[in-house]
LUMPA-166983 format. One record per residue: z, x, y of N, C-alpha, C, O, CB in turn; residue in three letters. Coordinates in steps of 0.1 Angstrom, whole numbers, plus 5000, padded with zeros to 4 digits. Glycine has a CB too. Layout:
ZXYZXYZXYZXYZXYALA ...
END
This chain:
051248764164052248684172052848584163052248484158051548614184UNK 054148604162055248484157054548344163054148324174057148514165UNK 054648274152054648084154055848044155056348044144054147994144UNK 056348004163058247934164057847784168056947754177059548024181UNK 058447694162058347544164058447524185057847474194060047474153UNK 059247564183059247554200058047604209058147604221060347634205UNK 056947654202056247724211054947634210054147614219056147894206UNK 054847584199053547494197054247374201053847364212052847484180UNK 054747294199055047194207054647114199054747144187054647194220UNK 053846984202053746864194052346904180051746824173053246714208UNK 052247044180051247054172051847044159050947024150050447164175UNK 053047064154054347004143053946864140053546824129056046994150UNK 053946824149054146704147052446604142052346514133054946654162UNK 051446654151050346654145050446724130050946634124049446724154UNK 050346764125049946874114050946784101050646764090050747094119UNK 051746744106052646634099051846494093051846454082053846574110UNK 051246434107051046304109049446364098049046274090051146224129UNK 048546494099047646484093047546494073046846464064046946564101UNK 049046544076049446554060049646424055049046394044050746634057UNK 050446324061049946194062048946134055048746094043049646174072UNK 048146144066046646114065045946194047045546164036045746204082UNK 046146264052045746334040046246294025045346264017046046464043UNK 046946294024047546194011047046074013046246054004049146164009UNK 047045964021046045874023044645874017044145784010045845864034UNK 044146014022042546034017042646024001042245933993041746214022UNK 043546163998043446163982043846033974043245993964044446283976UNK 044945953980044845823973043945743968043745713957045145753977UNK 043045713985041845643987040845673974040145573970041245694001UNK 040645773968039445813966039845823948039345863938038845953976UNK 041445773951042245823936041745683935041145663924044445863933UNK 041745573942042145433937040245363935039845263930043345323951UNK 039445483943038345403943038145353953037345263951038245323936UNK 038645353966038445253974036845283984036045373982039945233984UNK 036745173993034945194001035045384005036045444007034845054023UNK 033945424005033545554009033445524023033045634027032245624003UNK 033545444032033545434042035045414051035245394063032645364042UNK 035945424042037645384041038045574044038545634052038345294018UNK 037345604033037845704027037545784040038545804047037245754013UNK 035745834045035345874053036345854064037145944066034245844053UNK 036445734073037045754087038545774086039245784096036645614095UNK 039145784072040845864069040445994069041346064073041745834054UNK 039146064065039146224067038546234077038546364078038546314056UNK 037846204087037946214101039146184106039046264115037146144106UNK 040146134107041046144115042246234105043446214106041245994121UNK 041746304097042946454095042146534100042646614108043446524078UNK 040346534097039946674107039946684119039546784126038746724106UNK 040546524124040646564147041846624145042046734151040746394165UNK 042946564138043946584138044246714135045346754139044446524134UNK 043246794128043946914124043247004139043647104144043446964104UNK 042246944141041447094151042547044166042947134174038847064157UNK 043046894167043946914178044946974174045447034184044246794186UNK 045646994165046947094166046847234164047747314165047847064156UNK 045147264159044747414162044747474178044947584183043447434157UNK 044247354182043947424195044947374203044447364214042447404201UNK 046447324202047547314206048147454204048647514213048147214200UNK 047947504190048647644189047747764198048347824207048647704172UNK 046647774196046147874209046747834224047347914232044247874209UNK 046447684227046747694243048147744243048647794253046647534251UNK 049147734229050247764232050547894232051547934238051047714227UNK 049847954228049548164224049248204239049948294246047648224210UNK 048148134244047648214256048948154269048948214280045548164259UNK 049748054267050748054282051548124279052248174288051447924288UNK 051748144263053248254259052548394262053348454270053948254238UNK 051548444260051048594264050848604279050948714285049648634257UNK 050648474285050448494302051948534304052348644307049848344314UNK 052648444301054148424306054848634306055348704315055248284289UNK 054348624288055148784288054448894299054948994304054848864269UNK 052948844301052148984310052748944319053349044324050549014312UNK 052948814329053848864342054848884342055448894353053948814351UNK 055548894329056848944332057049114331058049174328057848874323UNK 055549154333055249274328055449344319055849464321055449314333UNK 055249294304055149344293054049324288053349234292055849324288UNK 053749404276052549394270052649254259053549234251052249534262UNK 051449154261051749074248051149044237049949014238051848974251UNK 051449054227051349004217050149034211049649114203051648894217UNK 049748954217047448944215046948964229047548944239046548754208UNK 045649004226045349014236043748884238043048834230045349174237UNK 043748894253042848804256042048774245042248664239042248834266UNK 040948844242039848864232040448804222039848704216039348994229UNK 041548864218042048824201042148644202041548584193044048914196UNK 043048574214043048464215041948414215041848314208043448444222UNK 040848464222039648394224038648354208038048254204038848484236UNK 038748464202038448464188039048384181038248314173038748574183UNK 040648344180040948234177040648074184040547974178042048264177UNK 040548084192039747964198038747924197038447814201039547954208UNK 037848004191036348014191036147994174035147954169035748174198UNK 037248034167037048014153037247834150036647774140038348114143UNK 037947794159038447654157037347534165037347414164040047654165UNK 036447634171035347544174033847484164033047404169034847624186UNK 
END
């Protein structure tokens, strides 16, 4: 299944704000700063990254509902989604 900006929705925008973060981390740790600085900047790229993972599945499984009642086959199927959901846990 195609990823189109429109389909994930604010998970762009997450995935952005953790790249962010993420250069933050590598700074942090470039400059030496507390390991406890460092730590709670790479916790908040890894919420940030599992919430825009699991922004893109919820957005996979309303785009594959959407196509099956319009009665077509979609994309992935239940299982396959769920597998992705389940990898991100």
């Amino acid at each position: 299944m195609e990823t189109k900006p429109e389909m994930v929705g604010d998970a762009l925008a997450r995935l952005r704000r953790a790249r962010g973060q993420l250069s933050g981390v590598l700074e942090a740790i470039e400059e030496g700063r507390d390991c406890a600085e460092v730590l709670t900047q790479l916790a908040a790229v890894s919420r940030a990254l599992d919430r825009a993972g699991f922004r893109i599945v919820a957005s996979g499984m309303r785009y594959c509902q959407q196509v099956r009642e319009s009665g077509d086959e979609p994309p992935m199927t239940e299982q396959e989604l769920e597998r992705l959901f389940l990898a991100l846990a």
